[in-house]
C-alpha positions, 0 to 999 in steps of 0.5 A: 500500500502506498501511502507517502505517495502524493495524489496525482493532480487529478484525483486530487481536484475530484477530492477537493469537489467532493469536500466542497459538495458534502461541507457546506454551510448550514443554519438549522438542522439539516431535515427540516431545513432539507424539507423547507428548501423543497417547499421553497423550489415548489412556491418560487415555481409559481412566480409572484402567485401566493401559496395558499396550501402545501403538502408534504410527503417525505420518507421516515427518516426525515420525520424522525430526524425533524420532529424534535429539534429548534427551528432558527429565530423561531422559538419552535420545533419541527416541521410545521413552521419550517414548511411555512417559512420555507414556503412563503420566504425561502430563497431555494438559492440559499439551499442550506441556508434556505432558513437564515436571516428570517425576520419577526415579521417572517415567523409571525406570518409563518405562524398564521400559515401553518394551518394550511400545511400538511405533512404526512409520510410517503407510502413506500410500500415496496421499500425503494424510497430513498431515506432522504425523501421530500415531496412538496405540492404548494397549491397558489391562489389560483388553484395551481400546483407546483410539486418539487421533489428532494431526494437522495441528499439534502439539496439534491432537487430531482424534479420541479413540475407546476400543473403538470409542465416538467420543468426538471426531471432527473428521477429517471437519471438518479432512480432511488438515489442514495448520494447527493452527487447521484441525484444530481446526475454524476455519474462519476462519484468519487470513491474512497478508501482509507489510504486516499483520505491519508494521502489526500490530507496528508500530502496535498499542497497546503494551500489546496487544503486552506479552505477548510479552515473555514469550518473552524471559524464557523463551528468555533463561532457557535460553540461561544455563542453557546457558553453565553446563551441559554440553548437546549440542555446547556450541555456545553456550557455546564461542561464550561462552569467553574463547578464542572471544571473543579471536578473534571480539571480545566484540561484539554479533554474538557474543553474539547468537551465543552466546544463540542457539545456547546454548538450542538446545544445552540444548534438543536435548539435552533439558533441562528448562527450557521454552522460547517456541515458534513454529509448534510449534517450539521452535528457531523461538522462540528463533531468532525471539526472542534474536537481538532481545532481545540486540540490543535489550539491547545498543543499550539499546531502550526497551521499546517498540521491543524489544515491537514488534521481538520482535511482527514477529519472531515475527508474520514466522515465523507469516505464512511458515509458513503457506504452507510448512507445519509441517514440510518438508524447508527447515529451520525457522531460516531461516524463523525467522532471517528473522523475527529480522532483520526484528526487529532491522533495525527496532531499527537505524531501519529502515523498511518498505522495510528490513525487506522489503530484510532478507527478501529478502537472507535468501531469496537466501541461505539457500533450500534449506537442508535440515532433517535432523531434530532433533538437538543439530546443529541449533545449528550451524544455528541459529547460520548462520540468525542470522549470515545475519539479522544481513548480511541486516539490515546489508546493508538498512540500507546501502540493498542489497537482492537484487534481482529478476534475482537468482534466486528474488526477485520485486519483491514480497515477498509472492512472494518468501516465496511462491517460498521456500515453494514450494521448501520445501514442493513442490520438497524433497518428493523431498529429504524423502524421501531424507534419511529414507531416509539417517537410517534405514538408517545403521548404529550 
């Protein structure tokens, strides 16, 4: 296996779109954001008309990922306000964004609108429905229907017909896509293994890899407005207090902690600040970035090795998500703290066989976490993902490594990833259901 050997040109090109389509800012959860956008494409299709209605087909996974979490600048939670605000204000431009800068003014008509929007699950009754699927039919006043569909990935619109003239119809190109680059007609997606992500973040030109840094602004931004504000379970900013600190010690680890958690606390309660995604998460970005940047900060990196830490980082979540899909029954901060203990094995010296020693310590441990959608708990999630990178990491750079024998660990890494996503994607099916069934029928 070559691994100190530089990506040709090329392949190297193809890497950086690839981080560039899957790292993307994001204001809001990333579901209903996703589902406001697709209401947002289907009103702007009927030009100056008003919309007087809209329905919402989407598939469970959605559901479940937007039931529970803070919409931005809105003081609510899930879909009904953010169906409103997307169809009456949305900008389809923003895509991510789609919810950002609403004014007072904005939520209060989008208040007023949200009896005249419906949501429902789509019928799948013979299981190729896309994970990520969003289906909007905004009726204007006039009686005229534009209908957008979302699917495969978050931004990924497929098809956009009002009254019947298609205007966009890429279904019969991407079929049931499963990857964003799928559902836009690329057909020539980048596939990963473990030694590409090393050699692309480790031995790219520096200055091919500067634009991640922006990650760092971004989600450290969210973290700090996190510490002085009143978000979720305050996760965060309890791990922050002088009380906690007097117990845990004003260590490394806990500020790593503390940063992680504090703008998952801010994010899931819907605050209005964006944050760096990854793989159309907004939880899996800050995962992936603060626990490096804080540890970079601390060991005082040298911008180099913070760029490239942060590189394989988010590159790490890419390259899993790939086989495990958008969304699944395994909770995404294992994918996503996996990354981040890649990232900072390699600020403690370490190598390549480290680095692999850092994924396989944190498979053996955190499989079968399951994701019950998002919610300001998620932090408590987060901070358990970042925990188990941290030992992961440090169990690496003393030379212990799970081992093969052990449960689902193969010799190769490759496989090791491979058996997790297996799990995550086909084994949880069952899991997935189950736990949708559970948040459903629960009585408030």
């Amino acid at each position: 296996m070559t691994i100190d050997k530089p990506l040709d040109k090329f392949e190297r090109d193809r890497i950086t779109e690839l981080i560039h389509r899957e790292v993307v800012p994001a204001t809001g959860c990333t579901e209903p954001v996703a589902v406001a956008l697709c209401a947002a494409h289907a009103a702007r299709a009927l030009g100056d008309e008003a919309p007087k209605a809209v329905e919402i087909l989407l598939s469970a996974n959605i559901l479940k990922n937007a039931m529970g979490v803070g919409i931005p600048g809105t003081g609510m939670t899930g879909l009904p306000i953010a169906v409103a605000l997307g169809t009456l204000f949305g900008n389809p431009g923003n895509e991510l964004e789609v919810l950002g800068g609403m004014t007072e003014e904005n939520v209060a008509a989008g208040r007023e609108f949200i009896p005249s929007v419906k949501i429902s699950l789509k019928e799948d009754a013979d299981g190729t429905l896309p994970v990520v699927y969003t289906e909007a039919i905004v009726t204007g006043e006039s009686g005229r229907k534009a209908t957008a569909i979302i699917s495969g990935g978050h931004t990924a619109l497929v098809y956009l017909a009002v009254d019947g003239d298609v205007k966009l119809d890429r279904m019969h190109r991407a079929g049931c896509p499963e990857s964003e680059s799928a559902a836009n007609g690329d057909t020539d997606e980048c596939h990963l293994d473990m030694a590409t992500v090393w050699r692309y973040a480790i031995h790219s030109p520096i200055d091919e890899l500067r634009f991640i840094l922006e990650s760092r602004r971004m989600n450290k931004a969210i973290a700090e407005q996190s510490f002085i504000g009143e978000y979720g379970h305050c996760m965060g900013r309890m791990l922050h207090s002088n009380r906690q600190l007097a117990i845990m010690g004003d260590s490394i680890f806990s500020r790593i902690l503390s940063y992680t958690s504090a703008a998952a606390d801010a994010r899931m309660a819907g605050a209005t600040l964006a944050v760096m995604s990854n793989s159309g998460s907004g939880n899996q970005g800050i995962a992936a970035t603060l626990p490096v940047a804080v540890y970079a900060e601390e060991v005082f990196a040298d911008e180099e090795h913070t760029i490239r830490a942060l590189a394989l980082s988010h590159l790490m979540v890419i390259y899993i998500k790939q086989s495990l899909g958008r969304l699944s029954a395994l909770c995404g901060c294992v994918v996503a703290a996996t990354g981040s203990g890649c990232g900072i094995c390699y600020l403690m010296g370490g190598g390549f066989k480290e680095v692999v020693a850092t994924t396989k310590n944190m498979v053996a441990n955190l499989t079968g976490m399951i994701c019950d959608g998002a919610k300001p708990s998620c932090a408590l999630k987060v901070t358990s993902g970042v925990s188990t990178a941290m030992m992961s990491a440090m169990m690496a750079m003393e030379g212990h490594c799970v081992t093969s024998s052990e449960g689902i660990i193969d010799d190769d890494v490759d496989r090791t990833i491979a058996n997790l996503t297996r799990i995550g994607r086909y084994g949880m099916r069952e899991t997935d259901k189950l736990i949708l069934e559970i948040m459903t029928s629960k009585r408030h």
